[in-house]
N, C-alpha and C positions, 0 to 999 in steps of 0.2 A: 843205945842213945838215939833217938828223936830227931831228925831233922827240924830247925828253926823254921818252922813254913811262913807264920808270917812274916818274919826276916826277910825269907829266900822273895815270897811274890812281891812286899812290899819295894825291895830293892826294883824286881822285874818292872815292876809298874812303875816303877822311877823313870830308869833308863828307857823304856819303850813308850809307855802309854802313863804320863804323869796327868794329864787330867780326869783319868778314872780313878786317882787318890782321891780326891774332893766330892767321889760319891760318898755318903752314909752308907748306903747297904752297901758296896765294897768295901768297905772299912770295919762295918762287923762284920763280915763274909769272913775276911783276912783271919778276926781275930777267933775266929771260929775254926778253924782249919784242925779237926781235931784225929778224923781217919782218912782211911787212903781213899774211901768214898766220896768224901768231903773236899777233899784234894782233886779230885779227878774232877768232879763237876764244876770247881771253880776252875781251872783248870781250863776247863771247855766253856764256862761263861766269859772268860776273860779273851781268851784266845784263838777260842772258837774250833772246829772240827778243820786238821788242818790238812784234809787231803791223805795221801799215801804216809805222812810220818805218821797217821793215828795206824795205821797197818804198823806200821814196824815198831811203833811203842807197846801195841799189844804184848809183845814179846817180853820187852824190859818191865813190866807190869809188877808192882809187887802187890799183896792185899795182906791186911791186920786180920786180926782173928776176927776181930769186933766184925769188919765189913764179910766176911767171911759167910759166917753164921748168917747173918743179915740176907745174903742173895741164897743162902740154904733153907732158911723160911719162905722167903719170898718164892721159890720154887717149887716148893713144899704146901705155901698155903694156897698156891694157884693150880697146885697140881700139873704140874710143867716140866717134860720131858727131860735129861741132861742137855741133847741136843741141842732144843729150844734154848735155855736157859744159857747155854755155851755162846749160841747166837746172837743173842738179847744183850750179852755184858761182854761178848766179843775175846770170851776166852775159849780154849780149848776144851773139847768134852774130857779128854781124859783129867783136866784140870779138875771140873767138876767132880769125876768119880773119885778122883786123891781124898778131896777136901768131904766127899762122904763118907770116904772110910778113914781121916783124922779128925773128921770135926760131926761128924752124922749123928754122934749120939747125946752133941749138945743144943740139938734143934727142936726147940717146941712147935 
């Protein structure tokens, strides 16, 4: 089961910041909210890079297959170390090498 996202932000933006409801592109943004990619950058448009909790949400991080796949191309078509890559999206390298050898062989 699926977290209600635009539920979850629309409520957030209720309670904290109710005049960034009366933008259009937050409002398709919202309704948009479809991976955890999507989630993450709205996420950081709404509320911005928050200091030391973005260190410790690295941790609690989850990623969809779909986003997955996505920074295993994107690493792949740039030719770009695990390292790098690890560095870039703020995960772990051994993260990186997991998701090579569960997802590696669905990367064009």
């Amino acid at each position: 089961m699926r977290p209600n996202y635009k539920k979850i932000y629309t409520d957030l933006l209720l309670e904290k910041q109710p005049e960034k409801l009366k933008d259009e592109k937050i409002k398709s943004l919202i309704s948009d909210l479809t991976t955890a990619e999507k989630v993450l950058k709205f996420n950081e448009l709404i509320f911005g890079l928050q200091g030391e909790d973005t260190v410790n949400n690295h941790k609690l991080r989850s990623y969809d297959k779909q986003t997955i796949i996505k920074i295993l191309q994107y690493q792949k078509k740039h030719n770009l170390s695990k390292k790098f890559t690890a560095m870039k999206y703020g995960i772990s390298r051994t993260t990186i090498q997991k998701w090579h050898k569960d997802f590696g062989h669905e990367v064009k």
